[in-house]
C-alpha positions, 0 to 999 in steps of 0.5 A: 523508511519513511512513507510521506504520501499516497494515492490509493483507488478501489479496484473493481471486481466486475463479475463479484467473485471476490470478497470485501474491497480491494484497494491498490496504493502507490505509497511515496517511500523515503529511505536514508542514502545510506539504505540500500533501497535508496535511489535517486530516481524516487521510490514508491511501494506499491501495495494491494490491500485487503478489507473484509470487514474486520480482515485487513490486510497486506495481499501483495507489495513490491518496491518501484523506482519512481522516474523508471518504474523499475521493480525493484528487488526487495521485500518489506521487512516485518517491522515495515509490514506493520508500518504500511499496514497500519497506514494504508488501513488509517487512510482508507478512501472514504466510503470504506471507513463510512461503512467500518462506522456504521457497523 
């Protein structure tokens, strides 16, 4: 699996029940033709990630075929768990790593 791109957004918590941010990324998958997850169509990993101070983490994922926006059914295998993790938590949006800088 090969993770090529992103867009990521800070999803608001309007009555401040939650702690710490939670971000939703949509991150751009390749997979080889030979894999099972591959499609035609495109595919995204879509991934709701935690940070909570030193907490990251990954809170929910699902695979979506990109032109259909189909869901598909298949879970992150343990390895790839660690490979979204590390790069969702590299690419934070930048006012999360401000404040990671300033602690």
């Amino acid at each position: 699996m090969n993770i090529t791109g992103h867009t990521v957004e800070l999803l608001e918590d309007p009555f401040g029940l939650l702690t710490g941010n939670r971000y939703e990324y949509f991150l751009n998958i390749e997979v080889d033709e030979e894999d099972e997850l591959f499609t035609e169509n495109g595919l995204l990993l879509k991934v709701l990630f935690l940070v909570n101070g030193e907490d990251r983490r990954i809170l929910q994922s699902y695979f979506i075929e990109q032109e259909t926006e189909k869901v598909l059914d298949f879970e992150l295998e343990d390895e790839e768990v660690v490979q979204v993790k590390q790069y969702c938590a590299e690419n934070l949006p930048a006012e999360d790593e401000t404040n990671e800088e300033t602690k």
